[in-house]
C-alpha positions in Angstrom: -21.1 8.5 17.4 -21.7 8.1 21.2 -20.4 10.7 23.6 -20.3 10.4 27.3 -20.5 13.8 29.6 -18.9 13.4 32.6 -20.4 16.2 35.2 -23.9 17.9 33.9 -23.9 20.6 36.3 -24.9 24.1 34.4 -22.2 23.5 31.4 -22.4 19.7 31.3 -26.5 19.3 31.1 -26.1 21.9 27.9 -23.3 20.5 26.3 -25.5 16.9 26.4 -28.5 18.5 25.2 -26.8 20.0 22.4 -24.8 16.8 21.6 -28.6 14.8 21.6 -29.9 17.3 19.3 -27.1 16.7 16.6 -27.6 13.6 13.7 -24.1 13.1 14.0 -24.6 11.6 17.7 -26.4 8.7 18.6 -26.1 8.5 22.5 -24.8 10.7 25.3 -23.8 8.9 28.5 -24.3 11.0 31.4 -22.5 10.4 34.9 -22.3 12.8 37.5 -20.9 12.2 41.2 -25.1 13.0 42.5 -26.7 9.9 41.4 -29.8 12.0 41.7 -28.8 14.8 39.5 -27.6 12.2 36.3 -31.2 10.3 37.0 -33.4 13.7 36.4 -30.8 15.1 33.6 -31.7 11.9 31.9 -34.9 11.9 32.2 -34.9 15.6 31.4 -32.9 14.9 27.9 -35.6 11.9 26.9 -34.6 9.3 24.3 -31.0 8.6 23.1 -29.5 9.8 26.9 -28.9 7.2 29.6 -27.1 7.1 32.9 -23.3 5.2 32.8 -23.6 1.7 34.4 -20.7 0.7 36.5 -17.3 2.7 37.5 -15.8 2.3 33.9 -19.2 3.1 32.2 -18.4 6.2 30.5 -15.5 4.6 28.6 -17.7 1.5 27.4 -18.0 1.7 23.7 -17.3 5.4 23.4 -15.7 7.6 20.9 -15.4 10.9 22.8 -15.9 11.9 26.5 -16.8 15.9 27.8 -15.2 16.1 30.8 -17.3 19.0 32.8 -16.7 18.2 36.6 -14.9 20.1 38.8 -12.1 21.6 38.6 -8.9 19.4 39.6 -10.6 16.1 38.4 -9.8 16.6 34.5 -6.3 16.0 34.6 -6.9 11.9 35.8 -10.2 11.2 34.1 -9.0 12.1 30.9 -5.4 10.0 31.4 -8.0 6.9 31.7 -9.9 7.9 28.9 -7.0 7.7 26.6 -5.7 5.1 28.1 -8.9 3.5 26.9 -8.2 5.0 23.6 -11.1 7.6 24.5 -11.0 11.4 23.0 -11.4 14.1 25.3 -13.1 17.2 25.8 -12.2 19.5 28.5 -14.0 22.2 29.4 -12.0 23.3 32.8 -10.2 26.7 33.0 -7.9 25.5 36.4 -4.0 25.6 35.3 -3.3 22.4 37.3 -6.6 20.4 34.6 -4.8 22.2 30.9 -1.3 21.1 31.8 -2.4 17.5 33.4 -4.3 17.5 29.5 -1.4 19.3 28.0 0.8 16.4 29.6 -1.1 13.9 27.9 0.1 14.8 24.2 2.6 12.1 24.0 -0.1 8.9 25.5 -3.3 10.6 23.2 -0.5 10.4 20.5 0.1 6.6 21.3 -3.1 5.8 21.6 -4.8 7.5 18.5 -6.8 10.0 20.6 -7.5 13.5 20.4 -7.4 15.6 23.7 -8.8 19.4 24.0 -7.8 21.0 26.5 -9.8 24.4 28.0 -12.9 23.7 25.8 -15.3 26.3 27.2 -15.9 30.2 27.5 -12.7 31.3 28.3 -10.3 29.5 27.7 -12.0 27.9 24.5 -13.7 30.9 22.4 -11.3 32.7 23.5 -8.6 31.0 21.7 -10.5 30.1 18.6 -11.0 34.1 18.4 -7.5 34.8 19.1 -6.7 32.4 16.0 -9.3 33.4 14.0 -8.5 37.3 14.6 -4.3 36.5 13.7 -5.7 35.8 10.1 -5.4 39.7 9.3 -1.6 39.9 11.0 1.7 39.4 9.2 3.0 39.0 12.8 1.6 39.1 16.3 3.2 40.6 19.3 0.8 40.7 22.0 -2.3 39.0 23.4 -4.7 39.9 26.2 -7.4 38.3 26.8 -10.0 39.1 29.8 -13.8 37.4 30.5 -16.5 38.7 33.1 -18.9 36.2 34.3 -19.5 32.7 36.1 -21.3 29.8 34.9 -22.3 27.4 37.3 -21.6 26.9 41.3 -18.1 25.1 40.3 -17.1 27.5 38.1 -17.9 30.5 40.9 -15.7 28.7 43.4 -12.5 28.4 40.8 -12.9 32.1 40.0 -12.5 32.8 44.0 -9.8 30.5 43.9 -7.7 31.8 40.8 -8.4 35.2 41.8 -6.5 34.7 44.9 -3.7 32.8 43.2 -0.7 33.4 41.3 -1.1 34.4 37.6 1.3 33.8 35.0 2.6 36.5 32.3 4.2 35.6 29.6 6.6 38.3 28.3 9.5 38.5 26.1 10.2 34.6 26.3 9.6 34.1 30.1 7.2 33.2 32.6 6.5 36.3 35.2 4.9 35.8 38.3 2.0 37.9 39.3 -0.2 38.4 42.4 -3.8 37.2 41.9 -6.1 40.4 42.3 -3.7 42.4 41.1 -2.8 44.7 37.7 -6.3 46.6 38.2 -7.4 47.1 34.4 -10.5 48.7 33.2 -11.7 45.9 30.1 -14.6 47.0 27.9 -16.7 44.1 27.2 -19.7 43.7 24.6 -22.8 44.6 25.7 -24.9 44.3 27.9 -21.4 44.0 30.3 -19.4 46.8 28.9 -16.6 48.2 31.2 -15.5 46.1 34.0 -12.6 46.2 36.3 -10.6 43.1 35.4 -7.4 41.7 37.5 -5.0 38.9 37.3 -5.2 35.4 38.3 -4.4 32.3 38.2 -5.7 31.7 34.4 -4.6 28.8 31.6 -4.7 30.8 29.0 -1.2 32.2 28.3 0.4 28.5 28.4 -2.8 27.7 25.7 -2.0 30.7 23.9 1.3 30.8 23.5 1.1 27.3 22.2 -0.7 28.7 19.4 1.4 32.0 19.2 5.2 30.8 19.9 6.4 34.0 18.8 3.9 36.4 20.9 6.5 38.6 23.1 3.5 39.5 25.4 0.7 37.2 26.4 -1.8 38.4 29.9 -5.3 37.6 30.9 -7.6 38.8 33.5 -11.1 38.4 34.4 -13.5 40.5 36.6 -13.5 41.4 40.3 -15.9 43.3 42.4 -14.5 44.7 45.7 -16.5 42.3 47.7 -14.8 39.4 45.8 -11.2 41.4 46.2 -11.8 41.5 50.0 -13.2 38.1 50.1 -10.7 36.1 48.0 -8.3 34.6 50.6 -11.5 33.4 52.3 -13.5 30.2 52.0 -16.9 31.6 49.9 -19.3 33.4 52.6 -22.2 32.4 50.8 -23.3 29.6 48.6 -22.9 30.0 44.9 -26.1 31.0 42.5 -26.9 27.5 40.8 -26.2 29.6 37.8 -24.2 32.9 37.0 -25.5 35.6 35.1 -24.9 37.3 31.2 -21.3 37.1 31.2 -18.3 38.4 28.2 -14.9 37.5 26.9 -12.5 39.9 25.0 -9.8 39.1 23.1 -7.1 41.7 22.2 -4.4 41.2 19.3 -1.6 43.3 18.9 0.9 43.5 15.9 1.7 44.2 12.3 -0.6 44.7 9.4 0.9 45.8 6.3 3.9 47.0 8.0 1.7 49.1 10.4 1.4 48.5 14.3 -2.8 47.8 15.0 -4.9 47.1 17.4 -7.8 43.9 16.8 -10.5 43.1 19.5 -13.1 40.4 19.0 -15.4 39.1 21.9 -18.7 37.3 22.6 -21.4 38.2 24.9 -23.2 35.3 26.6 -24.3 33.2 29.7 -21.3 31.7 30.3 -22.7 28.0 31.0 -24.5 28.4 27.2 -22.2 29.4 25.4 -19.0 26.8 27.2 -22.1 23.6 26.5 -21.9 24.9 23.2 -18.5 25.0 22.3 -17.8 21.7 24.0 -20.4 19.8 22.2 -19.3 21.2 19.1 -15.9 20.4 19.8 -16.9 16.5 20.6 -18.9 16.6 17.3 -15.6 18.0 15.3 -13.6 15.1 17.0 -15.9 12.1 16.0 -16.2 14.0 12.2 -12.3 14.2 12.0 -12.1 17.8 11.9 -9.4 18.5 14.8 -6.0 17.9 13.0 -4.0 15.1 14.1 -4.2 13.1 17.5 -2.4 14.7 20.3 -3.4 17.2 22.8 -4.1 21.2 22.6 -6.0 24.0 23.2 -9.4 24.5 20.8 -7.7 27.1 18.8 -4.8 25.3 17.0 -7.5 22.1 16.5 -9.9 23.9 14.9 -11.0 25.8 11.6 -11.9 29.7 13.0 -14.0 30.3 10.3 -16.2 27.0 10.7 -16.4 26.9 14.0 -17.7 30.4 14.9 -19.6 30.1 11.9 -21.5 27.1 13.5 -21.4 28.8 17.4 -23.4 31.8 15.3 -26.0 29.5 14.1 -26.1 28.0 17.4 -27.2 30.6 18.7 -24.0 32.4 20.6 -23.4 35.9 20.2 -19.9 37.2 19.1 -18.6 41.0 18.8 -15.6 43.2 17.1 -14.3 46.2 18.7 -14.9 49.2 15.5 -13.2 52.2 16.9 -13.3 55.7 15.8 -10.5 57.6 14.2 
């Protein structure tokens, strides 16, 4: 199996590293718009990891390509790739990259590719908890979904840009419009984050989750603000982004019927954001050459994947994942 990573910033370097350590794969192609930074992450990875040669490099001979470059790029790259009858792994969390790769359904379908769309943190775990937590419903109702953190500089600048952009709610079979940095909530995270002040913004996951859950009659997500970043969102960023962000959290909230009773499930995971998204995005390219992701098309990880499995091999890889026990 040879995989290509398209962008090795602080997600992209990990997800190749991971993919090299893996039998299944025998080469990772790296390519990164800094010539300089593909060159040392090569050299860095050692044997089995070289740099893509030419424009159309990371499609030659290639069975699946991680997209990790910045946000707003996904959405073409990964139309080429299938057009090249390349599978795709997405790990962006902009609105505008999960519907370009939502879009693509139809072509991957054509072409006998597999596209996942939101491959990383959150959206990514996120979903494949959301799935995996439905297993004890008879029905769900709601979903809400929050994360706390920042991976690397890309990933800080689409958090200032989403948070001062319009979020989507999905509630009782529409679409409602909502005011990035709004909807103040209080979201109690797994340690070491614990309680956070989440707020809305412009966030893929209700179109990924309601994929999954047609039925849901309330689907939200949030993710963390400070007041500096409140105040600050409908500027350009005063200061450069830390090369990397620090421990960071997801929670995922289920709402609905068990045995005829109303209940309350939350699972979440507790990790450096950049980690754990490498991880589930080299897993997810591994499960996609093994044949493990359902039929070709395009989705979000949950509905392509086996909960059980694939949290089962995030554990032994090292990422940490939490359930909410409450007290009576």
């Amino acid at each position: 199996m040879r995989v290509s990573v398209s962008g090795v910033g602080a997600v992209g370097a990990r997800a190749a590293r991971q993919l090299l350590s893996t039998a299944a794969v025998d080469q990772v192609v790296v390519t990164d718009e800094r010539s300089h930074v593909s060159d040392a992450v090569v050299r860095s990875l050692g044997e089995g990891a070289r740099v893509a040669e030419g424009p159309h490099g990371w499609l030659d001979d290639i069975d699946v390509a991680v997209l990790a470059t910045r946000p707003g790029s996904h959405g073409e790259l990964a139309r080429t790739a299938v057009l090249a009858g390349v599978s795709v792994v997405s790990v962006s969390d902009s609105v505008d990259d999960v519907s370009a790769l939502l879009s693509l359904d139809a072509r991957a379908k054509a072409h006998g590719c597999r596209v996942i769309a939101g491959a990383g943190f959150m959206p990514g775990l996120s979903d494949v908890l959301a799935v995996h937590a439905a297993r004890q419903f008879d029905s769900v109702e709601e979903i809400h979904v929050a994360k706390s953190g920042t991976g690397g500089p890309a990933c800080a600048r689409q958090h200032h840009r989403a948070l001062s952009s319009t979020s989507l709610d999905w509630k009782d079979g529409a679409w409602v419009r909502r005011a990035g940095g709004s909807g103040r909530e209080l979201c109690w995270f797994p340690e070491p984050v614990a309680a956070v002040d989440c707020y809305r913004a412009a966030l893929p996951d209700p179109e990924l989750l309601l994929e999954a859950f047609p039925d849901a009659q309330r689907i939200t997500a949030r993710m963390s603000a400070t007041r500096r970043d409140r105040m600050t969102m409908h500027l350009p960023m005063l200061r450069p982004p830390h090369p990397e962000g620090g421990r960071g959290a997801i929670r995922v909230e289920l709402r609905g019927r068990i045995a005829g009773e109303y209940q309350v499930v939350t699972l979440g995971a507790a990790d450096y954001p950049a980690v754990a998204s490498g991880a589930v995005a080299s897993l997810a390219a591994e499960w996609i050459g093994a044949g493990r992701t359902g039929p070709v098309g395009a989705s979000g990880l949950g509905p392509a994947v086996d909960s059980v499995a694939f949290l089962d091999a995030l554990v032994r890889r090292g990422v940490h994942l939490s359930a909410f026990a409450g007290a009576d």
